[in-house]
C-alpha positions as CSV (number, residue, x, y, z in Angstrom):
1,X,0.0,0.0,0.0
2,X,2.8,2.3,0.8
3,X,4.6,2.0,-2.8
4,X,1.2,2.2,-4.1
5,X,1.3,6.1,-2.5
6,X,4.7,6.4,-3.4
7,X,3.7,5.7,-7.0
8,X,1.3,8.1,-6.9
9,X,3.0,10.9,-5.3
10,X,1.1,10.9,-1.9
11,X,3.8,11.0,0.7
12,X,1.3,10.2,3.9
13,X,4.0,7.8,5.7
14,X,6.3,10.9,5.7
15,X,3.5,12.8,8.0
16,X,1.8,9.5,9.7
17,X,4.0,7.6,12.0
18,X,0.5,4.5,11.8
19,X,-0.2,4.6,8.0
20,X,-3.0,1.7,9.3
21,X,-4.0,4.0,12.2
22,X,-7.2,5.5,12.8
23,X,-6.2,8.5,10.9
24,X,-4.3,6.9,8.1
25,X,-7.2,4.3,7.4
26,X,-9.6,7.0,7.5
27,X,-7.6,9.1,4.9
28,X,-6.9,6.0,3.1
29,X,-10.5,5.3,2.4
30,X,-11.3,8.4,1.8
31,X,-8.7,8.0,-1.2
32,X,-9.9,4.6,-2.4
33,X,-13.8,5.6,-2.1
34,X,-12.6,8.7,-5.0
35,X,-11.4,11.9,-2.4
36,X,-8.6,13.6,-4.1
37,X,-8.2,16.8,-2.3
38,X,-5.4,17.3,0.0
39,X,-7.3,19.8,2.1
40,X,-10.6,17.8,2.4
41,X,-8.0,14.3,3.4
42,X,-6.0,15.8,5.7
43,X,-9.2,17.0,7.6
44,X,-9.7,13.5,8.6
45,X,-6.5,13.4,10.7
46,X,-7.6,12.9,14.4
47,X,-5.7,13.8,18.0
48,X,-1.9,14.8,17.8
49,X,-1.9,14.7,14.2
50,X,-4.6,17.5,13.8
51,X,-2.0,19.8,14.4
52,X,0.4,18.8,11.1
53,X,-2.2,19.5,9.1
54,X,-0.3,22.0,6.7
55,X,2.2,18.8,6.1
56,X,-0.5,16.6,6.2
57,X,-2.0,18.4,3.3
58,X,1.6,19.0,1.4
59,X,1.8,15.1,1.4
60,X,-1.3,14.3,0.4
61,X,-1.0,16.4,-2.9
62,X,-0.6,14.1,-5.5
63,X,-1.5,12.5,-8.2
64,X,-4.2,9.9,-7.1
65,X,-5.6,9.2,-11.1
66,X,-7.8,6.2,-11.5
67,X,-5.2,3.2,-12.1
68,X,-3.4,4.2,-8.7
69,X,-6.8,4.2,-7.0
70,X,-7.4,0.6,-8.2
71,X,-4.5,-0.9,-7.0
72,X,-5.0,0.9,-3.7
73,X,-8.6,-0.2,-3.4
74,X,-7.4,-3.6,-4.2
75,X,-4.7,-3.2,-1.2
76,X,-7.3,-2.3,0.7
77,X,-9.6,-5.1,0.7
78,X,-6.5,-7.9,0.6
79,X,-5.6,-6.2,4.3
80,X,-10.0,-6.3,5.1
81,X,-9.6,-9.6,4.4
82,X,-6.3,-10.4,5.9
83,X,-7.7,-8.9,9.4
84,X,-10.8,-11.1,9.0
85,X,-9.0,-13.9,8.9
86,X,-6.7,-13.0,11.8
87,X,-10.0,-12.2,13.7
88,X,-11.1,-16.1,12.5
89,X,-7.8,-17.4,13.6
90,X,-8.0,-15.6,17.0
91,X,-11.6,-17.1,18.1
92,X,-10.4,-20.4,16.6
93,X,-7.5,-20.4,19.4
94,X,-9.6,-19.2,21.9
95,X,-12.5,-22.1,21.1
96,X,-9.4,-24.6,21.3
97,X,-7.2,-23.3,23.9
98,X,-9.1,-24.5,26.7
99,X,-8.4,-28.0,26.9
100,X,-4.8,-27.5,27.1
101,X,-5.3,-24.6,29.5
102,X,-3.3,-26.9,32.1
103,X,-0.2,-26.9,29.9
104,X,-0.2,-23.4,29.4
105,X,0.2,-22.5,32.9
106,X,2.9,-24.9,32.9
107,X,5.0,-23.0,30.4
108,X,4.1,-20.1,31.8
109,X,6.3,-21.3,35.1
110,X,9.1,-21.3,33.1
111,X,12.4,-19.1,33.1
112,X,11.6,-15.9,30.3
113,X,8.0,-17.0,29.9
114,X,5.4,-14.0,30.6
């Protein structure tokens, strides 16, 4: 996703220290569902990062044409999916953790172990 801004000329990683945080997902978004205006993206910064909006808005100025938002949208929705997944794996561990909740606090005795 980051080369994919690089490719286009939108330098958001140079402003955003969490390109996946709340505001570089929101901004992101923004970008894949067809914003193109610096001032209008960098309005969806949130906390800390409201006050770099001037940079905010000088890295968001470029050249977002239609190809670059494809491949972003397509980013996008492999990392969607990728976190659904992860969210799968996660209750599948949970549902199967129990039995072998004995042996976990077993290792969890052991030297370096927290």
């Amino acid at each position: 996703m980051r080369q994919s801004l690089e490719k286009a000329q939108i330098q958001l990683d140079s402003v955003v220290s969490d390109l996946l945080g709340v505001s570089g997902r929101a901004m992101i978004l923004a970008m894949v569902k067809g914003e193109t205006n610096p001032e209008v993206l960098a309005e969806l910064a949130q906390r800390k990062l409201r006050g770099n909006i001037p940079e905010l808005r000088a890295a968001l100025d470029g050249r977002l044409n239609d190809h670059y938002r494809f491949v972003l949208r397509q980013h996008w929705e492999l990392l969607e999916m990728l976190e659904e997944q992860i969210q799968e794996q996660e209750k599948e561990i949970e549902k199967r953790l129990p039995p072998m909740e004995w042996a976990m606090q077993l290792l969890m005795t052991a030297p370096g172990i927290k």
